[in-house]
N, C-alpha and C positions, 0 to 999 in steps of 0.2 A: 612621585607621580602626580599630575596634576593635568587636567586636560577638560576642554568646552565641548558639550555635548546638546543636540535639538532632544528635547523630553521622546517626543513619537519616536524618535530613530533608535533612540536603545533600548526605550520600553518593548516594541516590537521584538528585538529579539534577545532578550530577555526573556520575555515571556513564551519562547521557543527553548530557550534553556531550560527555564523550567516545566513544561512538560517533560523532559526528556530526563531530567533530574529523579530520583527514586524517593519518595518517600519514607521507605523504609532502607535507608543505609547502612550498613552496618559500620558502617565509616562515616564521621563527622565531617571529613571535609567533602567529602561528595555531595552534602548538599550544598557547597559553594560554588558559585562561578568564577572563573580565573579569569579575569582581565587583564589585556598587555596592552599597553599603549608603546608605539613606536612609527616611524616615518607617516608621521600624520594621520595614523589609523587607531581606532577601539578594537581589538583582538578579541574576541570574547568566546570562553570555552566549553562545554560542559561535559561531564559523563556520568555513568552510574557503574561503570566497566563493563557495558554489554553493548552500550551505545553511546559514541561520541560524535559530537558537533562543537564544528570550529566557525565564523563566520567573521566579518569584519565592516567594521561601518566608520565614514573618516570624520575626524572632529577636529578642533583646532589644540596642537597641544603645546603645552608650556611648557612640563616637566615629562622624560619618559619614565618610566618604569613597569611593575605591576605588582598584583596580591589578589588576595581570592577573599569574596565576601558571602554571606549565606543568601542564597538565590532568592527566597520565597520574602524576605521581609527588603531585600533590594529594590524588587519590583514592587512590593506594596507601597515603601516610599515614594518609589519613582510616581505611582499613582499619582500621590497625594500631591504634586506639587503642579504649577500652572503652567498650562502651555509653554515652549520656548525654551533659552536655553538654560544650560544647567551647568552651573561648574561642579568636577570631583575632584577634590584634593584628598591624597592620604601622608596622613600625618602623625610619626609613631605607629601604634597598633589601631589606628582606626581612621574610616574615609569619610572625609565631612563632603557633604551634600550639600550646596547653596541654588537658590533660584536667582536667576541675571538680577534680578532688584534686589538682591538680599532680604527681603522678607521671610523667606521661609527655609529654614537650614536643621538638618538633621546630621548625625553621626554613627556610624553602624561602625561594629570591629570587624576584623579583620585575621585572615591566619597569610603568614607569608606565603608565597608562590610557590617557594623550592619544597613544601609540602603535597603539593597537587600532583594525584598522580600522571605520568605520561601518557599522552593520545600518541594511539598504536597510530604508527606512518607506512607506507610502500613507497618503493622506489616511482619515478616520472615513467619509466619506460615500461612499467607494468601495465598503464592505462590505456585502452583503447576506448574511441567514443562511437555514441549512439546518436539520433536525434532525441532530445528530450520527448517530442512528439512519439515517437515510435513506443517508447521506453515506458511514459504511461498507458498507452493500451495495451501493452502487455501488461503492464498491472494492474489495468481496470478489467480485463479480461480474464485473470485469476484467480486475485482476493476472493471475490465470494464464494470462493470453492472449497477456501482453507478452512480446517478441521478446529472447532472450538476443543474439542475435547484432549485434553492436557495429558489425558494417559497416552496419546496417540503423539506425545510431540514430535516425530519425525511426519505428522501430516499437520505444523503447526505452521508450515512455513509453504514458502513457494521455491520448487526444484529449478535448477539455473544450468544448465548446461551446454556447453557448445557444440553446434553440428557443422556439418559438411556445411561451408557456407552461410554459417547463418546461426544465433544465436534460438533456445526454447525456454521458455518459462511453462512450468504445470502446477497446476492445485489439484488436491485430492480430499474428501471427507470417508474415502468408502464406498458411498452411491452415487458420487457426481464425479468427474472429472472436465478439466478446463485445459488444453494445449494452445499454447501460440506459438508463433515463431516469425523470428523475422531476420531477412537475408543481410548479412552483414560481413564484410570481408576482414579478417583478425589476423592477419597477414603476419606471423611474428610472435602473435598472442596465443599462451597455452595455458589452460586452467581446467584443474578438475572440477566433475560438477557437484553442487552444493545445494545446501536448502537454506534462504534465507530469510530471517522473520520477517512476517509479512508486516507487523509495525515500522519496522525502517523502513519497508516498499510505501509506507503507507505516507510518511513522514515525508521522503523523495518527493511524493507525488505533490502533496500539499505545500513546499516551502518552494518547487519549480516553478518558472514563469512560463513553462508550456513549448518556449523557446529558445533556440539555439542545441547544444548538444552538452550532454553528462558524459566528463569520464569516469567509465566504472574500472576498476580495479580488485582482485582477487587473492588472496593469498592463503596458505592454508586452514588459520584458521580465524579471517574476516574480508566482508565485503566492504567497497569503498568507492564513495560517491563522491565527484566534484560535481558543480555547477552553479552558473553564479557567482556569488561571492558567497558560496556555503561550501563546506566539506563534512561527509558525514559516513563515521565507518559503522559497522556492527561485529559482534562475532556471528559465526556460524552456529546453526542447528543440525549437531551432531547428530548420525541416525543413518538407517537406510533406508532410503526413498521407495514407497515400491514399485516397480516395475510395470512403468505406463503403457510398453508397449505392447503389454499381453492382455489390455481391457479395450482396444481399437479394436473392434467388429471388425471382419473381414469380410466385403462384400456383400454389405447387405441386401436382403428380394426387395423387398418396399421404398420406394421414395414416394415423400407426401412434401407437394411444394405449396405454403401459405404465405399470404400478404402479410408481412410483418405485424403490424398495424391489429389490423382486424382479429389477427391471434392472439394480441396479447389483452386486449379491449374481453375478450370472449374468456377470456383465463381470469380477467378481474371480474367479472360478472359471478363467474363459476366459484371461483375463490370465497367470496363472501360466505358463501353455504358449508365450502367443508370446514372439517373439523380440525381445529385450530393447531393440535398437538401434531396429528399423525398426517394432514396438508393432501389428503385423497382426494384425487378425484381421478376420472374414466374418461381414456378418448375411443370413441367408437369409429375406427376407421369402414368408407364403402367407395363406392367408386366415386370421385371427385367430391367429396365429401366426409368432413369429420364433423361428430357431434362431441360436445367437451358436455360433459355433467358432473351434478358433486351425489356423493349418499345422501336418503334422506335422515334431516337429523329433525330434532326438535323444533330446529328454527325453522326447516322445510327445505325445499332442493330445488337446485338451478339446471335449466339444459338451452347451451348451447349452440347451433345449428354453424358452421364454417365454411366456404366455399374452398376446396384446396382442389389442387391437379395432383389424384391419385387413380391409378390403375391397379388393381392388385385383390388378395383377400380381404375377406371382411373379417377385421380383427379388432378385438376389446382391449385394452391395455389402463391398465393403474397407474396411476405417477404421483408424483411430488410437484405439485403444482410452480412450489418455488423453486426448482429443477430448471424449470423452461422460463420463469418471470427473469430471471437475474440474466439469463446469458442474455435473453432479446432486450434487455435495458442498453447493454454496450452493444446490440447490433446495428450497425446505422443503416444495412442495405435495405431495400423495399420487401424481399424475400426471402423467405427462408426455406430451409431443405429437412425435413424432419426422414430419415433413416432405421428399419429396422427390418427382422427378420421372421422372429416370434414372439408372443407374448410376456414369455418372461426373460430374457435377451437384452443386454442391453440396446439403448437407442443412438443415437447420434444427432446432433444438430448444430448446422450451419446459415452462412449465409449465400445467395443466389446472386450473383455467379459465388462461386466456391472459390475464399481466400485462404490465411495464414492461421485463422484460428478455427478449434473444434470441439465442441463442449457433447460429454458422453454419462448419458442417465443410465442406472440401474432402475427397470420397473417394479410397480411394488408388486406385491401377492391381491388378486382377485378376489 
């Protein structure tokens, strides 16, 4: 194997292998990367066996072949040498490194190829596609919803399922929930639904250029991503999901409609004051009118004053201030729809006009 490679083109992803790479392996060669060189391209692999990424960058090649080298001290060489190109040759049981001037040349070993283990594949006719576009605001719209706590891992992920027409992503932690969906025709396509860790969702979204379209892919027991020049599968997060459609309020009395803007300006005001752990504060709903306040603590207490379009009872309500901060981060519309019935009830919030996604608080205790 032998092939010319620009320093920035492989370091980059390279250094995308190793994040995805485990630290703790229990397997030695997992912490290698497998590169294949063939019809003018660098193949480069990785996994840890929960998450694999393939991607491919073209180089000038001289000899083909491949072999798997230890990822973390690959890329630290690759660091150290200067802009530009780079020749790999490997030779025997190890890959000499040179810089185009020969100046500077290092030599790393090597475990052969036929040791690494195989990236799980699906078949071409499994994949239906998305717009990239669509596909991160469902996961910008979710993520913050997923459940840190690890004894919960069936709420560690985000639930994937297909509907009448159209694909749903949810998060759940217990007291929040997050719904999108978006209309897509799968004309062909049939898959049960899953819970995917939200690290690959997360991964997708960061190594995407925003554009053109992902094809995702399903199978029972991992999800799988094209786009680009990247492929990237996971397994699945075994579990059962619970049952979102028995925490959508039905019909709520109250609608309070706010300037996006001004409510969340009055939530960061209000924020500073509460208490750091428990993220309290009180919205006092009246007629066209909310007041946001925090408890007074030692540091003292915030109130403030909101212009909204509300008709209805005057009701007191507890929240989790980062409840309502995160979903109006990913709202882009001017207005928002805050939904409820009684004080301890969940709430609901949207955006004005009313689209594809829908984020639902539990209130706290008074």
């Amino acid at each position: 194997m032998k092939f010319i490679c620009n320093k920035n083109s492989i370091l980059n992803e390279i250094s995308i292998a190793q994040g995805i790479i485990s630290s703790r392996n229990t397997m030695s060669i997992l912490s290698n990367v497998l590169l294949e060189v063939f019809d003018g391209n660098l193949y480069i692999k990785a996994t840890d066996l929960k998450i694999g990424y393939e991607t491919s960058i073209p180089v000038a090649v001289e000899e083909e072949g491949s072999t798997t080298v230890y990822c973390d001290k690959f890329s630290g060489v690759i660091k150290t040498f200067p802009d530009g190109d780079i020749k790999f040759t490997l030779k025997d049981d190890k890959l000499v490194i040179e810089s185009e001037n020969g100046d500077s040349k290092a030599q790393l070993k090597v475990i052969g190829a036929d040791k690494y283990p195989e990236l799980c594949k699906i078949e071409d006719e499994k994949y239906f596609e998305i717009s990239q576009k669509d596909f991160i605001e469902m996961i910008n719209n979710t993520s913050f919803a997923v459940s840190s706590d690890e004894t919960k891992y069936f709420m560690n992920g985000i639930f994937f399922e297909k509907g009448e027409g159209c694909i749903k992503m949810v998060a759940t932690d217990g007291r929040r929930l997050s719904l999108i969906k978006k209309d897509i025709s799968l004309d062909g396509i049939d898959f049960k639904s899953i819970i995917i860790p939200v690290k690959v969702l997360q991964l997708i979204k960061k190594l995407s250029s925003g554009e053109g379209n992902f094809k995702i892919a399903i199978s029972d027991k991992c999800f799988f991503a094209k786009f680009d020049k990247n492929k990237i599968y996971s397994t699945l997060i075994e579990g059962n999901f619970p049952n979102y459609q028995r925490v959508i309020p039905d019909n709520p009395k109250f609608t309070a409609i706010l300037n996006r803007n001004s409510f969340m300006m009055a939530l960061t005001r209000v924020s500073i004051f509460a208490e750091q752990k428990a993220k309290k504060i009180f919205f006092d709903f009246s007629e066209d009118n909310l007041v946001i306040s925090s408890e007074e603590t030692d540091i003292g207490t915030a109130t403030v004053k909101v212009p909204c379009e509300y008709k209805g009872d005057d009701m007191k309500i507890a929240v989790n201030y980062v409840h309502f901060m995160d979903p109006l981060k990913v709202i882009s519309e001017n207005d928002v729809a805050i939904r409820f019935s009684e004080a301890n009830r969940a709430m609901t919030l949207n955006s004005v006009p009313e689209n594809e996604f829908l984020h639902i608080m539990m209130p706290m205790q008074l």
